[in-house]
N, C-alpha and C positions, 0 to 999 in steps of 0.2 A: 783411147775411146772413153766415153762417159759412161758413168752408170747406165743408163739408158740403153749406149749405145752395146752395153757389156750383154744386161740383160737378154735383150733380142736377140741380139745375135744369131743363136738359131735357128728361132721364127723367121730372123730374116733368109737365112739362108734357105730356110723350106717356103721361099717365097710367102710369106704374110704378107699382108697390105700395114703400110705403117702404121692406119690408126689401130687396125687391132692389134699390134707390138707394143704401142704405146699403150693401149688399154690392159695389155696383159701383166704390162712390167707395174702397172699403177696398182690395180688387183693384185701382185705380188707383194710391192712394200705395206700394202695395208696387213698381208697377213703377217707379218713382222712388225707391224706397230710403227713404222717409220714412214715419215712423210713427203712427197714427191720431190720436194727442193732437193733432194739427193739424186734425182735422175740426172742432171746438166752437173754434177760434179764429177770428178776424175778419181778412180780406185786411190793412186796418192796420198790424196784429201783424206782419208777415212783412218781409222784405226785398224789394227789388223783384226779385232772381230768384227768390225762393219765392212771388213774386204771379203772374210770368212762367209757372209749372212749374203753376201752379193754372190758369189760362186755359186750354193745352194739357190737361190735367185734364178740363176742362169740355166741350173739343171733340172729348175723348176718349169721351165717359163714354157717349154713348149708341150706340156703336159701329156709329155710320155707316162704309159703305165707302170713303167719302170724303169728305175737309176741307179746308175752303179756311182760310188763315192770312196775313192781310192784315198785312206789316210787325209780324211777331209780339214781333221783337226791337231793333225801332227806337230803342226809351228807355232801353236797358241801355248797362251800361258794358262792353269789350271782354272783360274777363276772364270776368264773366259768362256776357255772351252768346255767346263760345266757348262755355263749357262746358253751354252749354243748346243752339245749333247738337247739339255731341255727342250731348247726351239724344236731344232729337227725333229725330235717325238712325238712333240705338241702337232707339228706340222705333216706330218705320216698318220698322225692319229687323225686332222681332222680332211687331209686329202685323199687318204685312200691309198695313198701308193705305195707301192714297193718297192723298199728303196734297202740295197746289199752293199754293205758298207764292208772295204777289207779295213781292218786292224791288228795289230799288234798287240793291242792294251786288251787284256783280257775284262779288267772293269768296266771299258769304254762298251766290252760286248756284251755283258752280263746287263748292262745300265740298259740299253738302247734294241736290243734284238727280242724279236719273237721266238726267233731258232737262229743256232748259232753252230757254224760247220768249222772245225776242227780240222787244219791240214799239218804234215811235218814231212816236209820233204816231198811236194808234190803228192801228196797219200792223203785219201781221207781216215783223219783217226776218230772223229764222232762226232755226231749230228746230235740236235734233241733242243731243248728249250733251256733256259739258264737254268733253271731248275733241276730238270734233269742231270743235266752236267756235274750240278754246282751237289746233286747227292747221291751221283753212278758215276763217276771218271771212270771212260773207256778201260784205263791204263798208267800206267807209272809218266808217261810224257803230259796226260792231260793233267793228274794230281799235282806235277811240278808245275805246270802252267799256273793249274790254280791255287797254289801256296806264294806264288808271288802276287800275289792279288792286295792291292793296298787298303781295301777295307778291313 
């Protein structure tokens, strides 16, 4: 499938009429800065952070109020995925939405969350804003959490 056709997808499937797919997926790359020639190309073609920026794209596109983004940036390399961390932010900050990202990387949640939930073993071990966390750990599990922290 093409960019394009990646995008839509699920507007197509919630039955959209093409031009507004098309008009959705175009209003998307503009808020990424990247210009439509990329819609008739194939994921392939791209780097793995302009495949990464398509996916987001994709769980953009049909402007649910909220997205779930399961280790969105688990396969990139740091530099990248910094400055994709940034997009998404930029992009929560100027849509509105809410978007619950799982992770592993405790920086990635400190960087990117409003509130960030604590699970070990199916359990919740603490809720609160990075802040909080980063100067109340629940517990002996959260404080090892947060001493592998690479800042």
């Amino acid at each position: 499938m093409t960019i394009q056709q990646n995008i839509s997808l699920i507007p197509k499937l919630l039955k959209w009429p093409e031009e507004k797919r098309r008009k959705r997926a175009k209003e998307l790359l503009q808020l990424v800065n990247m210009s439509e020639e990329y819609l008739n190309r194939y994921p392939h073609e791209l780097s793995g952070g302009q495949q990464q920026r398509f996916g987001v794209l994709r769980a953009l596109a049909a402007d649910q109020p909220l997205i779930l983004m399961d280790e969105p940036f688990g396969a990139l390399d740091p530099i990248t995925r910094d400055a994709l961390q940034d997009e998404i932010k930029k992009l929560q900050q100027t849509l509105g939405k809410t978007i619950i990202f799982v992770t592993h990387d405790i920086d990635e949640a400190i960087k990117l969350a409003d509130k960030i939930v604590i699970m070990r073993e199916g359990q919740l071990v603490q809720v609160g804003t990075p802040d909080e966390i980063l100067r109340n750990p629940a517990n002996d599990f959260v404080e090892d959490l947060l001493e592998k922290k690479t800042d």
